[in-house]
C-alpha positions in Angstrom: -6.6 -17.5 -4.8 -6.6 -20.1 -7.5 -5.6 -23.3 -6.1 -3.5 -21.8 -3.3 -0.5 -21.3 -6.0 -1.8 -17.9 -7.7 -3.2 -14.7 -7.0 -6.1 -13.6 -8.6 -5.4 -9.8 -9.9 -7.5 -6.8 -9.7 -10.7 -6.6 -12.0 -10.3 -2.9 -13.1 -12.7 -0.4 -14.7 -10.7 2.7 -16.0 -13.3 4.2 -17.8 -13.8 7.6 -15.5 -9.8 7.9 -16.1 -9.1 6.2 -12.3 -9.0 2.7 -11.3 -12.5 1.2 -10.2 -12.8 -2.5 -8.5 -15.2 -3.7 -10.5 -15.2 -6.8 -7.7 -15.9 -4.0 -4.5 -17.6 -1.4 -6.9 -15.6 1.2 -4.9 -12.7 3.6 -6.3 -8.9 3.0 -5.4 -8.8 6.7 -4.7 -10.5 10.2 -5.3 -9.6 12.8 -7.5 -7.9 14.5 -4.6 -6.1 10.8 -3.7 -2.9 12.4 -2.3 -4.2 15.3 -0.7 -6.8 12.5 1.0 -4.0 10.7 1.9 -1.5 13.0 3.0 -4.8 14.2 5.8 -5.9 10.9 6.7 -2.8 8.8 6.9 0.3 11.2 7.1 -1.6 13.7 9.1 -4.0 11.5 10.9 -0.6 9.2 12.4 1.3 12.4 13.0 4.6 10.8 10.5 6.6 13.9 10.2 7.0 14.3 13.4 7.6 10.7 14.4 9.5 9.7 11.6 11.7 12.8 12.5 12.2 11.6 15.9 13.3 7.4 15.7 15.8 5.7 14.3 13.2 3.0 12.6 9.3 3.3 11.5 7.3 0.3 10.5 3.7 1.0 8.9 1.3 -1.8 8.7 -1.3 -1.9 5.8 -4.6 -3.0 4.7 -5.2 -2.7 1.1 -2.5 -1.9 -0.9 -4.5 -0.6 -3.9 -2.6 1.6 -5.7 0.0 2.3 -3.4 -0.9 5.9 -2.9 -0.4 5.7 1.2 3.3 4.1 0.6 4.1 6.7 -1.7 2.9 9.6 0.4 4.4 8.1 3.7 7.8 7.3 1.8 8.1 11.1 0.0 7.6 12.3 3.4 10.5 9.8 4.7 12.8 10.9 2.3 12.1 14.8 3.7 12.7 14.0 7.7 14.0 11.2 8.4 17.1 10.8 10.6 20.6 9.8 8.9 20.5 6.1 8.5 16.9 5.7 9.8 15.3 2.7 8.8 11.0 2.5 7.4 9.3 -0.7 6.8 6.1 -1.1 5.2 4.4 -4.0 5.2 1.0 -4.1 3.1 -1.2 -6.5 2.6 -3.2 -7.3 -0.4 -6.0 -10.3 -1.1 -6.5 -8.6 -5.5 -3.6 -6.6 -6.3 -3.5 -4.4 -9.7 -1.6 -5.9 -12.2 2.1 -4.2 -12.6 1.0 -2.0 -15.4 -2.1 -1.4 -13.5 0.0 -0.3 -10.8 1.7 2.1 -13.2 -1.3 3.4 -14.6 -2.6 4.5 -11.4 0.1 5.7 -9.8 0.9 8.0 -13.0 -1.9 10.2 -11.6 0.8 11.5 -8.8 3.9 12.8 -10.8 5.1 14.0 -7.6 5.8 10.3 -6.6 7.2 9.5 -10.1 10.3 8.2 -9.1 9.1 6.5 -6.0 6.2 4.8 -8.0 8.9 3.6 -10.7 11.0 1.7 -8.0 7.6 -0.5 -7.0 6.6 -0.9 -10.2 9.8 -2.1 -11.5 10.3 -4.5 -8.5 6.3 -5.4 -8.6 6.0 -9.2 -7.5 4.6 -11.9 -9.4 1.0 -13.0 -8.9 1.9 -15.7 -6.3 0.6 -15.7 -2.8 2.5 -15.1 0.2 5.1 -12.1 1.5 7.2 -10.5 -1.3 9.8 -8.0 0.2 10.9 -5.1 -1.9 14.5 -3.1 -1.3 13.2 0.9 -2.0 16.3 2.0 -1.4 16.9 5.3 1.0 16.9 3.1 3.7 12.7 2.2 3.3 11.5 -1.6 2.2 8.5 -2.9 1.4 7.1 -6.4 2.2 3.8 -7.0 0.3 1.9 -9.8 1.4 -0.2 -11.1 -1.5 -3.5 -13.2 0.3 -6.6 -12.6 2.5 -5.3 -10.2 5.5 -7.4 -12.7 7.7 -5.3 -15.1 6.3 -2.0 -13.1 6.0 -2.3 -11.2 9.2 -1.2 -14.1 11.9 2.0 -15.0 9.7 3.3 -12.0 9.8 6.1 -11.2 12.7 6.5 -7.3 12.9 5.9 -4.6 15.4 4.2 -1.7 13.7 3.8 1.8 14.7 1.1 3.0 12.5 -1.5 1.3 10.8 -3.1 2.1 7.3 -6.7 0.5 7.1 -7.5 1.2 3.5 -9.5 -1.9 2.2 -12.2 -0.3 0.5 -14.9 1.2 2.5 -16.5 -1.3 4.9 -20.0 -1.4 3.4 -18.2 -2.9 -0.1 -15.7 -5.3 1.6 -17.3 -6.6 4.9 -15.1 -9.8 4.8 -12.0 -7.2 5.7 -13.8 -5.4 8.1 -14.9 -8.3 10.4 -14.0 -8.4 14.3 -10.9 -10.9 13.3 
């Protein structure tokens, strides 16, 4: 943060086509990003079958990125979810892409066109704190724009599932602490 009043954004390297954090020196996602997430995440927290099943679903994450697990978790909402079910997703971010950053990541899924367009064309400013996002199809989106370690202790919710996606631990220790 610069001063406590703005975010710092995303230091980017796009030169192998896919976003790089030139900060972490670590890759927002793989070639196979969706497929990886759809096992780890979608897979991993069994969603289909518990987003089938409740009336309201709130996923916690850390490390935003490029919003790949959103999109996969929310596609998967729209397929199962119960008539006026309700999914929350709150995500927290300490370097968040810029909104054509975001954009120009996320145009590596066209399976989550539509989904990615609604983000990017709601994408909050570069100030700190939570930013909540109406998706629409009864889904939301609070991103919380700060250090988790920070972040995490302000934030009232009861979450289901949890997304830990902050880079891998070796790259971004601070994220990874006991705290």
């Amino acid at each position: 943060m610069t001063g406590g009043r703005k975010i710092e954004f995303a230091a980017v390297d796009w030169e192998a086509g896919a976003p790089r954090s030139i900060f972490f020196d670590d890759i927002y996602f793989s070639g196979e990003g969706a497929g990886e997430a759809e096992h780890v995440f979608l897979k991993g927290n069994d969603l289909e079958a518990r987003f089938a099943s409740v009336p309201r679903f709130t996923i916690g994450e850390i490390g935003f990125g490029s919003g790949l697990n959103i999109l996969s978790a929310w596609a998967l909402w729209r397929r199962v979810r119960p008539a006026n079910a309700r999914l929350e997703f709150l995500s927290f971010e300490k370097f968040p892409l810029r909104a054509e950053d975001f954009r120009r990541a996320s145009s590596a899924w066209p399976q989550f066109a539509q989904l990615s367009a609604a983000i990017a064309d709601a994408y909050p400013p570069p100030a700190p704190g939570f930013h909540r996002i109406d998706l629409g199809d009864g889904a939301s989106l609070t991103l919380a724009f700060g250090d988790a370690g920070e972040m995490l202790p302000r934030a009232e919710a009861r979450v289901d599932a949890w997304f830990l996606d902050g880079f891998a631990p070796a790259k971004n220790p601070d994220l990874w602490s006991e705290a």
